[in-house]
C-alpha positions as CSV (number, residue, x, y, z in Angstrom):
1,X,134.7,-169.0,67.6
2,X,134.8,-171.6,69.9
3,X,131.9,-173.8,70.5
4,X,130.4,-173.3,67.5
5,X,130.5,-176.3,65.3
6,X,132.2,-175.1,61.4
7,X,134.9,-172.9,60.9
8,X,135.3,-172.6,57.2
9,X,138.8,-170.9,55.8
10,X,138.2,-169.2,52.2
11,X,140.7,-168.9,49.8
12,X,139.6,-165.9,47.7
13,X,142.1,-165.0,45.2
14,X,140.5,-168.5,43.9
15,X,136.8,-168.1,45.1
16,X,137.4,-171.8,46.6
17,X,136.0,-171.8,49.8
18,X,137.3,-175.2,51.9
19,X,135.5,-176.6,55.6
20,X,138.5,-176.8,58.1
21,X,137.2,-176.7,61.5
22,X,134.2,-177.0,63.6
23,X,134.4,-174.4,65.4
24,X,132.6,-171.1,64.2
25,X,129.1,-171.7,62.1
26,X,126.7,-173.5,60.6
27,X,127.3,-174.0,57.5
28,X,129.7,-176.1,55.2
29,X,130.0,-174.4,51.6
30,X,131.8,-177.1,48.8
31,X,132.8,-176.4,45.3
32,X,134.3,-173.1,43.3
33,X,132.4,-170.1,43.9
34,X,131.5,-168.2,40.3
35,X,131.5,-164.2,39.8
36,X,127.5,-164.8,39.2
37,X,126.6,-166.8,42.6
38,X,129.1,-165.2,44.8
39,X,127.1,-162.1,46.3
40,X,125.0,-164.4,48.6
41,X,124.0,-163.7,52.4
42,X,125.3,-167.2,52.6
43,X,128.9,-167.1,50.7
44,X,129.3,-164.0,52.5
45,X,129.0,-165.7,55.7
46,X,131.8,-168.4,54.8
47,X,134.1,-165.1,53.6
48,X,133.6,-163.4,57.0
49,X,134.7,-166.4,58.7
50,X,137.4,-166.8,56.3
51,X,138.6,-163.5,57.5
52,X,138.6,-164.2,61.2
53,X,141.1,-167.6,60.0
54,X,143.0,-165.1,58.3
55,X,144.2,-163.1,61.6
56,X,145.7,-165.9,63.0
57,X,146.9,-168.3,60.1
58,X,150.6,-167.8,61.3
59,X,153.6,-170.1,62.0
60,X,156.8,-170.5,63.8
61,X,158.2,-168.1,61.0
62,X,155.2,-165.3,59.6
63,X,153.8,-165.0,63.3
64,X,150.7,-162.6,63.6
65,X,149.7,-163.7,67.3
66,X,152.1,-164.6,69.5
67,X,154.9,-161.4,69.7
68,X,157.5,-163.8,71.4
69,X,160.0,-162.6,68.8
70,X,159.0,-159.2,67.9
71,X,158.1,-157.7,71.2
72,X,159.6,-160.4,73.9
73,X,163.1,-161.0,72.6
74,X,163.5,-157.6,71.1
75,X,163.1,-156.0,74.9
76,X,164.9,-156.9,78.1
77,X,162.0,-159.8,79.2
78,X,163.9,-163.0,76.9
79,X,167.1,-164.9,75.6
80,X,166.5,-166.0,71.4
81,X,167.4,-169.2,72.8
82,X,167.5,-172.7,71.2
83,X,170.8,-174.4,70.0
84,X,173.5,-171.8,69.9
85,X,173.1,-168.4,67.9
86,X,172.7,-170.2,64.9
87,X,169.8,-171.6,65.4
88,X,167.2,-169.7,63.7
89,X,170.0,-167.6,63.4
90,X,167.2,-164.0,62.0
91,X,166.1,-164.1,65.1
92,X,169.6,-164.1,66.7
93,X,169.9,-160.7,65.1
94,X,166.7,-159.0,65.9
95,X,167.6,-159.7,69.5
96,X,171.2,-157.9,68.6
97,X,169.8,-155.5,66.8
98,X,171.7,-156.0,63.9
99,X,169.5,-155.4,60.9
100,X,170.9,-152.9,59.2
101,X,170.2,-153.6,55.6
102,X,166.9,-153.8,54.4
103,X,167.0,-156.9,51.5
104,X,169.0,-159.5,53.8
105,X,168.4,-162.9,52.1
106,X,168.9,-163.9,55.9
107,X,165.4,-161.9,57.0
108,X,163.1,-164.2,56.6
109,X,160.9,-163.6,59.3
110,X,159.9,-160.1,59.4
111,X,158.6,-160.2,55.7
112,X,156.7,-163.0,55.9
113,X,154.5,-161.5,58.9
114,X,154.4,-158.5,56.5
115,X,152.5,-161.4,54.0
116,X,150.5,-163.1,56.1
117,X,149.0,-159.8,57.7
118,X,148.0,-158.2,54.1
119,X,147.0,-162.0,53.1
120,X,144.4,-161.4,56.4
121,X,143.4,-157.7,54.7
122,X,142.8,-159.3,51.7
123,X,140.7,-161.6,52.8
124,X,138.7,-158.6,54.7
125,X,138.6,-156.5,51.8
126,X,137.5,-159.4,49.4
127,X,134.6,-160.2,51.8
128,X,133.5,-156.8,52.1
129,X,133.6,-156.4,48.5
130,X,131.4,-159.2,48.0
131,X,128.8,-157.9,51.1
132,X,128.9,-154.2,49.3
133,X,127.0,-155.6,46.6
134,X,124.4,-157.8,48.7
135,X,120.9,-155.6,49.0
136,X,120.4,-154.7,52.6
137,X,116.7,-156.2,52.2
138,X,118.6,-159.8,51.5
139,X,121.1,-159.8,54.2
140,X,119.6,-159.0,57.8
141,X,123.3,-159.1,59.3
142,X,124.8,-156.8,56.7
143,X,125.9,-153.9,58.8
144,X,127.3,-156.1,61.7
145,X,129.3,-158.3,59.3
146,X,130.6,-154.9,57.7
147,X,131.9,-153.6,61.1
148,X,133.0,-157.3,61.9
149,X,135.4,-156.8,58.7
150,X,136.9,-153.3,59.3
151,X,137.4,-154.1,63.1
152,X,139.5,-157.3,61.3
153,X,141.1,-155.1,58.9
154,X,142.2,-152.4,61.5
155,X,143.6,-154.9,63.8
156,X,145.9,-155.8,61.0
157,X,146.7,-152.7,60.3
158,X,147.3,-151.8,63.6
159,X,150.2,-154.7,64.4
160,X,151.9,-153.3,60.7
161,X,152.0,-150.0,61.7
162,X,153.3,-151.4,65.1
163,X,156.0,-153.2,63.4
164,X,157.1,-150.9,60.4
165,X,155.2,-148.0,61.0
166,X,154.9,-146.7,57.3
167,X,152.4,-148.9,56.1
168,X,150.1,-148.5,53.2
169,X,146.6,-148.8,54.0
170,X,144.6,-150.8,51.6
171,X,141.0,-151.1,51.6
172,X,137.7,-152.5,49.3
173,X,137.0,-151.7,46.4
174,X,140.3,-151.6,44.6
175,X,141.6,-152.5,41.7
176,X,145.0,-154.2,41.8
177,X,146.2,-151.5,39.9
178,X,145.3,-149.3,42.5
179,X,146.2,-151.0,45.0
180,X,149.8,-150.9,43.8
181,X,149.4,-146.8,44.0
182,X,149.1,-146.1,47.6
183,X,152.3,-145.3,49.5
184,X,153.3,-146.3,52.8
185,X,154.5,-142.4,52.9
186,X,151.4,-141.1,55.4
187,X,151.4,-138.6,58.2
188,X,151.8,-141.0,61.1
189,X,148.8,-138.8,62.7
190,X,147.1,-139.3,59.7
191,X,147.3,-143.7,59.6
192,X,146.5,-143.5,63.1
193,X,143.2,-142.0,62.4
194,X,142.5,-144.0,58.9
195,X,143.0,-147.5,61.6
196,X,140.8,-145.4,63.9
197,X,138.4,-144.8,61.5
198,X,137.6,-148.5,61.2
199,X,137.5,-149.3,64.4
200,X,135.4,-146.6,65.5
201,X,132.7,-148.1,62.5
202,X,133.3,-151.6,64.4
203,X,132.1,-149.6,67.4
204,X,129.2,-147.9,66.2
205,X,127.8,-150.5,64.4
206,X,128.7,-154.0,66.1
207,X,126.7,-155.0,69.6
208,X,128.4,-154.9,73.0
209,X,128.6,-158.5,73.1
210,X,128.0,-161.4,69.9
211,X,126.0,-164.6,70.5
212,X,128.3,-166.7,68.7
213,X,131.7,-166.1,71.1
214,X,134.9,-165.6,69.4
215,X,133.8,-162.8,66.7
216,X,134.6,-159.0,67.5
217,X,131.8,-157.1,69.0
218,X,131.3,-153.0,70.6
219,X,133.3,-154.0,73.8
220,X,136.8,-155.1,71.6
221,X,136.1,-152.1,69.6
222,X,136.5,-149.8,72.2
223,X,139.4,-151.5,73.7
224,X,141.0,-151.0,70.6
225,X,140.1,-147.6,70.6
226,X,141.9,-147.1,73.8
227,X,144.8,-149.0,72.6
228,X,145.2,-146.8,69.6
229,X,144.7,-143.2,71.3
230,X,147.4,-144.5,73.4
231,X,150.1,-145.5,71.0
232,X,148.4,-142.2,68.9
233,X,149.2,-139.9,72.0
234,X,152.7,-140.2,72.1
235,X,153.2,-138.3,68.9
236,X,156.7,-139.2,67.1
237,X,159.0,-137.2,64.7
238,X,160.2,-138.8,61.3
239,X,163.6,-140.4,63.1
240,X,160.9,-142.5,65.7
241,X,161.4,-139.7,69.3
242,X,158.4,-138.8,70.6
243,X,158.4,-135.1,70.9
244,X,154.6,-134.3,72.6
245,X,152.5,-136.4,74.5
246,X,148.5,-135.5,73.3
247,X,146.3,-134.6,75.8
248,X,143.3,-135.1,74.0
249,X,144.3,-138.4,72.9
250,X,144.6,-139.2,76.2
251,X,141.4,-138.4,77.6
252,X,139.9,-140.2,74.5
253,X,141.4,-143.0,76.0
254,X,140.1,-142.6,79.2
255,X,136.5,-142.4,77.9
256,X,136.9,-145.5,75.3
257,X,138.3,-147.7,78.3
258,X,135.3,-146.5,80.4
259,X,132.9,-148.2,77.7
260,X,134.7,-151.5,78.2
261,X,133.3,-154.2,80.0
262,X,134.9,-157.2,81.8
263,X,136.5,-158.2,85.2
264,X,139.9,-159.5,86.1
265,X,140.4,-163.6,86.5
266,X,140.1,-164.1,90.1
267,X,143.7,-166.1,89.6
268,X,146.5,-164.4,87.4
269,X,146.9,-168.1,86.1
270,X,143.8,-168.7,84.8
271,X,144.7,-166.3,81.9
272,X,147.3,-169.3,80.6
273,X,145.5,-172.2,80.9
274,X,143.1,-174.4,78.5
275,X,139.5,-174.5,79.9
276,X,139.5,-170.6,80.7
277,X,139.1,-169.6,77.2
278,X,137.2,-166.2,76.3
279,X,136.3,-166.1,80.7
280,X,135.9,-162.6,81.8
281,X,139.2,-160.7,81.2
282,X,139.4,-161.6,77.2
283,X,138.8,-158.9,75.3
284,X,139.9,-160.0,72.1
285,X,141.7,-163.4,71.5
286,X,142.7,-165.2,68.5
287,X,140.9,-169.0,68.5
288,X,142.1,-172.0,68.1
289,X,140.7,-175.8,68.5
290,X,141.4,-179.5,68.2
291,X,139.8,-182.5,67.7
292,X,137.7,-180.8,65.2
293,X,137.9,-183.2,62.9
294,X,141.0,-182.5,60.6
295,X,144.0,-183.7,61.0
296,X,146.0,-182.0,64.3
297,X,142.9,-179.5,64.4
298,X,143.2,-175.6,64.2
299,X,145.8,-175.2,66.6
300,X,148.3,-172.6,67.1
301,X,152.3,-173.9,66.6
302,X,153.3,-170.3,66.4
303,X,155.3,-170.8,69.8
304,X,155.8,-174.2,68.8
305,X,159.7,-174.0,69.2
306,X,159.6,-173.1,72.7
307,X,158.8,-175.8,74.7
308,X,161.3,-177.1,77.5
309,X,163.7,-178.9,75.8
310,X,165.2,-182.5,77.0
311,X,162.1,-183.3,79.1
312,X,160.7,-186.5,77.6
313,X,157.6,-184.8,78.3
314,X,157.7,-181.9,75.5
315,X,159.3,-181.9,72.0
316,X,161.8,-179.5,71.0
317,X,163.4,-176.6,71.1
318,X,164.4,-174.2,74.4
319,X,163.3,-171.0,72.4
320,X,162.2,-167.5,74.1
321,X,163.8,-168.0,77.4
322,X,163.5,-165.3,80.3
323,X,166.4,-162.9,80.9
324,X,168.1,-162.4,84.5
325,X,166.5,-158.6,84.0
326,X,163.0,-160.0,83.4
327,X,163.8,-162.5,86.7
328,X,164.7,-159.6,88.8
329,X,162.3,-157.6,88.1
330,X,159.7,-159.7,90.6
331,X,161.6,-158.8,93.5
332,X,160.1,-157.0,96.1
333,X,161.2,-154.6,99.1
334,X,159.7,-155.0,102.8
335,X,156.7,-153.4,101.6
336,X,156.1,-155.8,98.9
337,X,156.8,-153.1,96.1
338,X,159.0,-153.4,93.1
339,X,162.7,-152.4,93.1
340,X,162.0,-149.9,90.9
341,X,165.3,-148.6,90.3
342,X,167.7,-151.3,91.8
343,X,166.0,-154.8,91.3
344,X,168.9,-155.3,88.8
345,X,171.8,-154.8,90.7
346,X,171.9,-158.7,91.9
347,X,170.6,-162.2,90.4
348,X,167.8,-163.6,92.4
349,X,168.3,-167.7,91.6
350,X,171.5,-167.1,90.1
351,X,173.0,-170.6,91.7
352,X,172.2,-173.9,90.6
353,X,172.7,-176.8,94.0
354,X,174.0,-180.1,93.3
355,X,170.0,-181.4,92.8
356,X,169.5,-178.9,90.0
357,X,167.4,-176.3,92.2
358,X,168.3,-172.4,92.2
359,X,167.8,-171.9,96.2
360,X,166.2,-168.2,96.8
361,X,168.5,-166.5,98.9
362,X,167.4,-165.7,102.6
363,X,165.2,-162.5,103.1
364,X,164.2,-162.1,99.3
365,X,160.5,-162.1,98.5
366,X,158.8,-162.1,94.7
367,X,155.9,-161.2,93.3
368,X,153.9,-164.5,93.2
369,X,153.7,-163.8,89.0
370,X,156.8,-165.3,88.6
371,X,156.0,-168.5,89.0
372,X,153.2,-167.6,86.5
373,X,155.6,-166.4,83.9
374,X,159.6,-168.2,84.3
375,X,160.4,-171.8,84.0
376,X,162.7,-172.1,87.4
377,X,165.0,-175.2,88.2
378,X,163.8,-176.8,91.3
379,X,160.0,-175.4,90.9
380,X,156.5,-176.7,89.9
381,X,156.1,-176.1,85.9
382,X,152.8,-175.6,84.8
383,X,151.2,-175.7,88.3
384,X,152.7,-180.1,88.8
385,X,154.5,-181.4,90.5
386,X,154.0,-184.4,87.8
387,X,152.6,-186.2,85.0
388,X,150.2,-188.9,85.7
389,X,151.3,-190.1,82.3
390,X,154.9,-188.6,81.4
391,X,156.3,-188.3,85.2
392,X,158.5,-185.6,87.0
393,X,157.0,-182.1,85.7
394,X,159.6,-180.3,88.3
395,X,161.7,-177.8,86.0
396,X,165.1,-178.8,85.8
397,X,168.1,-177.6,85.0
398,X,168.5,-180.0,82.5
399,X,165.8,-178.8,80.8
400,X,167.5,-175.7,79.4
401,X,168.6,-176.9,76.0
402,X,171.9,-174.5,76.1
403,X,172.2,-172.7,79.5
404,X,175.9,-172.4,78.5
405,X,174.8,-169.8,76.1
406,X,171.3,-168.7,77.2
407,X,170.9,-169.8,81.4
408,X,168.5,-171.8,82.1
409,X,165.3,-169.7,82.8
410,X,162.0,-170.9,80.5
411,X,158.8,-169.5,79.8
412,X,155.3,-170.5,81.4
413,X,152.6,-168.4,80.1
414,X,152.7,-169.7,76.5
415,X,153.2,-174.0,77.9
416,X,150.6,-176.0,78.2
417,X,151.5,-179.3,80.7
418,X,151.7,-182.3,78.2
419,X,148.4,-184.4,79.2
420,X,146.3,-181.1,78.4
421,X,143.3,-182.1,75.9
422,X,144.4,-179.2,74.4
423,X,148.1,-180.4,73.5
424,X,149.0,-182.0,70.3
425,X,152.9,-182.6,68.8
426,X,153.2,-182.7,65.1
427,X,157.0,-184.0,64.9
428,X,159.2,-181.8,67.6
429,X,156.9,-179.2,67.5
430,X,154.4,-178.4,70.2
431,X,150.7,-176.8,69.2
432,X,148.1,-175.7,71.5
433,X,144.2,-175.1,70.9
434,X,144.9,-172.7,73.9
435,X,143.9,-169.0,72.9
436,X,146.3,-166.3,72.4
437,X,145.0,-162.7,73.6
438,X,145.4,-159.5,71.8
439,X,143.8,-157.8,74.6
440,X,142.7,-159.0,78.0
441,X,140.9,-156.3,81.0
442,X,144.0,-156.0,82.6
443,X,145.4,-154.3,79.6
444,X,142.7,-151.4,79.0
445,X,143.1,-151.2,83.0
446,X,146.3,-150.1,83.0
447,X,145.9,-148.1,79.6
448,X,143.5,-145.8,82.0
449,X,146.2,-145.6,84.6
450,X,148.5,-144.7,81.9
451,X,146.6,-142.4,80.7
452,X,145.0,-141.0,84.1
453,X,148.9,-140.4,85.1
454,X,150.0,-138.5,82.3
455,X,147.3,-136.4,82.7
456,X,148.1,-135.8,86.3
457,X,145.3,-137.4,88.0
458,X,148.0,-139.6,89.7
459,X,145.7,-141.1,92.3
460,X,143.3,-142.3,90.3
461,X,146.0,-144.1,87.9
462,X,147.3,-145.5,91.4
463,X,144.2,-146.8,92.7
464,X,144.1,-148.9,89.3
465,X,147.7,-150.2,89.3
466,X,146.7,-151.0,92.9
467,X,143.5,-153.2,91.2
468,X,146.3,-155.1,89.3
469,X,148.5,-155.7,92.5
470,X,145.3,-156.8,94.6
471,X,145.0,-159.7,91.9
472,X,148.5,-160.1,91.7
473,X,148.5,-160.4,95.7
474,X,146.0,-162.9,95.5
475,X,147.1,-165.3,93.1
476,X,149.0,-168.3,94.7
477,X,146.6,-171.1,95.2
478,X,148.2,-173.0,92.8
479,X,151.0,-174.9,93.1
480,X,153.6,-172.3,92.6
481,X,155.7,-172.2,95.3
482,X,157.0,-175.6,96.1
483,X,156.1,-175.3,99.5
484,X,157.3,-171.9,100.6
485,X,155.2,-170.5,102.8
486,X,157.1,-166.6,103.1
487,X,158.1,-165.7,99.7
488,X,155.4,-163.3,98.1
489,X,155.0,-160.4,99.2
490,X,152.8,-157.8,96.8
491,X,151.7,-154.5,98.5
492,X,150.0,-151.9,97.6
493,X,151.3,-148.5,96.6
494,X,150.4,-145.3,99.0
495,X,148.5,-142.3,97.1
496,X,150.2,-139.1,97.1
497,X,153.1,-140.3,94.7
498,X,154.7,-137.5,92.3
499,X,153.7,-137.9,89.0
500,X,157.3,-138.7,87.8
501,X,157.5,-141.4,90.3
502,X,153.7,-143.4,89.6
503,X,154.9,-143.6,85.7
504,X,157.7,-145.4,86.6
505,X,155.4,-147.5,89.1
506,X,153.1,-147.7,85.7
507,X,156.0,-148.9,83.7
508,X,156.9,-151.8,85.9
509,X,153.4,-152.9,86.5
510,X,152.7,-153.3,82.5
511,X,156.2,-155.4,82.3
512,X,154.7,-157.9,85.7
513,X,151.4,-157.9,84.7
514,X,152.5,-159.2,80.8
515,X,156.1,-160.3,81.2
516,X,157.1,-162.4,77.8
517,X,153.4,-162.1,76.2
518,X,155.1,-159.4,74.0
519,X,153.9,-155.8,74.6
520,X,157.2,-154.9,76.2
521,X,159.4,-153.7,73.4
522,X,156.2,-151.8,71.8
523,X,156.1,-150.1,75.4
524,X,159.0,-148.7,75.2
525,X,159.0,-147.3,71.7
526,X,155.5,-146.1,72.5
527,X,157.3,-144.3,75.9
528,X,160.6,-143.3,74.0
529,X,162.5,-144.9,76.2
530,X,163.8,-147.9,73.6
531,X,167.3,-146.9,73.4
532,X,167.9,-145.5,77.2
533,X,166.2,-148.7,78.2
534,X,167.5,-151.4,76.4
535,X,170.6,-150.4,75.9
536,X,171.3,-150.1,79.6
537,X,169.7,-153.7,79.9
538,X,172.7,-154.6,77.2
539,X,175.5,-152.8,79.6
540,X,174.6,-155.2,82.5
541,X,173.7,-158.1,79.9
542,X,177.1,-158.1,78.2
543,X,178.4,-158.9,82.1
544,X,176.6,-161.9,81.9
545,X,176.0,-163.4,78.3
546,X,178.8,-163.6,75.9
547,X,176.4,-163.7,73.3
548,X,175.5,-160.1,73.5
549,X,178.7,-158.9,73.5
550,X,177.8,-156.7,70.3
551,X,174.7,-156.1,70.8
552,X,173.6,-152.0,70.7
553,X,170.6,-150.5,70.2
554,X,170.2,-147.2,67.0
555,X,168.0,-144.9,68.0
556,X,166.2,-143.5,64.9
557,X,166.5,-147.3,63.4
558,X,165.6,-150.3,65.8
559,X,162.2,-149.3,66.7
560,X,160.5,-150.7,63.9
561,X,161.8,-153.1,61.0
562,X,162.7,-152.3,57.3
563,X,160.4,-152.5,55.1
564,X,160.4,-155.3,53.0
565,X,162.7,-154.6,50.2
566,X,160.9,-156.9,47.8
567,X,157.8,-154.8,48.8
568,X,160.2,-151.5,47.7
569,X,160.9,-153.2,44.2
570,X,157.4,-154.7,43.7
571,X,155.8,-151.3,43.6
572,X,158.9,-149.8,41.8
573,X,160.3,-147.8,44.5
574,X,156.6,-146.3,44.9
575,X,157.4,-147.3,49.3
576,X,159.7,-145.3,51.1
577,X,162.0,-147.1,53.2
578,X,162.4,-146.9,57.4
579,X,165.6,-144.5,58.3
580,X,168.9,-145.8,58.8
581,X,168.4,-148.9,56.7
């Protein structure tokens, strides 16, 4: 969607149909839209970009993009942060785990992203609604915007069932009477295929790539299609435990990832900065852009509360910063290979000096993807060492709004440095035209490997991991080190590993490779390794941050959220609720 000059948002429960950015097509639709005029090649255009707008019309509190909160700080990769526990105080207890009723007056969060996503599928279903009636002999681009819809639509899905896994599944072509008659009570196997099923029209029906960049085409489809058989494979009972892993599902996986095209970024970076956009490892990426002609442009301020805080240079608020676990885990041994089973067992820049700088103790080396990922006291943020216009861009100390409570360690991927064209501040709050990635090449990579492993063809899945490291290896042109000319070290792991051991290697590669972009948490359900995991990340944790004193993982409960109880009441009880709430 980006370099294409007119995004238009529609609002269809009124038929009003209202230009807001330049950015998608050609073509700026005015007025109220009647039931006579509406089935139109042209209205139908303006409703299928309305649906694109709808995936990623989030915020700071109903986030569909960015799984900072969901997937970062629910897993052993992030602090809440901010101003004390009581500062946005819901998300205080996801991170705790301490939702245990399901209509909380102090949940705010999780229901509205529950909202906003069936908002989104509304606005798929509406458009498609409208296109079913259009002849095919008056709308050339029928078919493609039909499987441009339901890829939309099953991508919403998908992050629900993610997120509460019983979901109903609503389509076109419903009444809202009907609509109020579908239970979220499905056979998980069951939802996974009805998502599949929409994705797999996106991929027989949608080209492998679209002139117009930014809508979904064959190549996303079948990433998605990976993704899914993935998740799908690790089948679950009712209380959440995954009891068989599918082989089938597995090789499906294996041949959809095969049909994907795309390359890794030469640099690790260039996946987190403005002017690499849709490059050759985005798959699938929600769009954004400024200076567009409204007011602060269509930019993204779901992150917006996690900039350093204190700077001078950013606005507010310390949010979603990196736990000592998610530090340690870039250490690496002699060989320059993970600590697979001990990198916790001491604090790498655990000390801050008199200058504000968290020395690396003699003889460790990292992963060079920490400095891609974690804010660190004394080193280059953002790839500067300043500011033409703003100054010192160093990370301090002092730029951890409560290290008392939540240390000092900040996040990089998701920051943009300040004199970015692509950087606006509306109040304290930070946006970003910056894209945010559902899927990028490295991902259905290391799906393969996943996949390849559990299947026992442990070499192959190696040799792919090893593709990851190689990038990994050679990504420290930019300023990342502050001069250090010894610290990385990334080898590459020897072939002929059991199969017990390269999962584990597979593990800690997908937490590296995406550390705080949010897939971690969802890992670990998908594994069924939550509770093990994390709550052995809270023994150590509880050592060093008060805060999570209390904090204990359920099994059978915390792997997904309750679902909504006004959602329970609204369809009289019709939805069945999540165990243990």
């Amino acid at each position: 969607m980006k370099n294409i000059k007119t995004l238009v948002i529609g609002i269809m429960a009124a038929f009003v149909l209202l230009a807001c950015s330049k950015d998608f097509l050609d073509y700026e639709p005015e007025g109220v839209l009647s039931s006579e005029n509406v089935a139109t090649a042209e209205n139908a255009e303006a409703l299928v970009v309305a649906a694109y707008a709808g995936i990623a019309n989030d915020d700071m509190v109903g986030p569909l993009t960015s799984m900072w909160v969901y997937g970062s700080v629910r897993s052993d990769d992030a602090y809440k942060g901010g101003g004390g526990r009581g500062d946005v105080d819901v998300v205080d207890r996801y991170e705790q785990y301490n939702l245990t009723i399901a209509d909380d007056p102090l949940d705010w969060m999780a229901p509205r992203t529950w909202t906003n996503y069936y908002a989104a599928i509304s606005r798929a279903n509406f458009a498609l609604d409208v296109i079913n009636q259009i002849p095919d002999a008056d709308y050339a681009d029928k078919t493609i915007r039909q499987a441009e819809l339901r890829f939309l639509r099953a991508h919403s899905h998908f992050v629900l069932k993610l997120l509460f896994k019983k979901i109903p599944y609503i389509t076109e072509g419903l009444t809202q009477d009907e609509i109020l008659e579908i239970s979220n009570v499905v056979d998980n196997d069951v939802l996974w295929d009805t998502i599949a099923d929409d994705f797999l029209f996106a991929y027989n029906n949608l080209p492998q790539a679209q002139d117009e960049v930014g809508r979904a085409d064959r190549n996303a489809a079948a990433a998605y299609l990976a993704k899914l058989r993935l998740y799908q494979a690790y089948e679950q009972d009712d209380t959440h435990q995954v009891t068989n892993i599918n082989m089938s599902r597995l090789q499906e996986v294996i041949d959809f990832a095969n049909e994907v095209t795309g390359s890794l970024e030469y640099d690790y970076g260039n996946n987190f900065l403005d002017g690499f956009d849709n490059g050759p490892e985005s798959i699938w990426a929600a769009q954004f852009s400024i200076n567009d002609g409204t007011t602060v442009g269509r930019v993204s301020f779901v992150t917006g509360l996690n900039s350093p805080h204190g700077t001078g240079l950013y606005g507010c608020c310390g949010f979603h910063l990196a736990s000592h676990n998610m530090v340690n885990a870039f250490k690496t041994n002699g060989d320059g290979l993970p600590l697979l089973d001990t990198f916790n067992d001491s604090n790498i820049f655990d000390v801050v000096n008199d200058n504000g700088e968290t020395p690396l103790a003699a003889g460790i080396t990292l992963d060079p993807r920490i400095d891609h990922t974690v804010g660190i006291p004394g080193r280059p943020f953002k790839y500067r060492n300043t500011v033409a216009s703003s100054g010192d861009m160093i990370y301090k100390f002092s730029w951890a709004r409560d290290p008392g409570v939540y240390g000092y360690f900040g996040n990089m991927k998701e920051q943009q440095a300040p004199d970015c064209s692509c950087y606006v501040k509306e109040g304290p709050f930070v946006g970003t035209s910056r894209n945010i990635e559902f899927i990028r090449y490295a991902d259905v990579l290391l799906f393969k490997a996943e996949a390849l492993i559990q299947m026992g063809q442990v070499d192959q899945g190696l040799d792919i991991i090893n593709q990851i490291r190689t990038r990994a290896a050679a990504s420290t042109q930019r300023q990342i080190d502050a001069g250090a000319s010894d610290l990385y070290n990334v080898g590459m792991y020897s072939l002929g590993m059991s199969q017990q051991d390269a999962f584990k290697a597979l593990m800690f590669e997908r937490r590296l490779e995406f550390g705080m972009e949010g897939p971690r948490f969802f890992d670990l359900v998908r594994w069924g390794m939550a509770e093990p995991v994390l709550n052995a990340y809270l023994a150590v944790e509880k050592t060093r941050k008060d805060f999570l004193a209390n904090a204990q993982f359920t099994a059978g409960r915390d792997e997904y959220y309750p679902i909504p109880q006004r959602e329970i009441d609204f369809t009289g009880g019709l939805y069945s609720q999540n165990p243990g709430y």
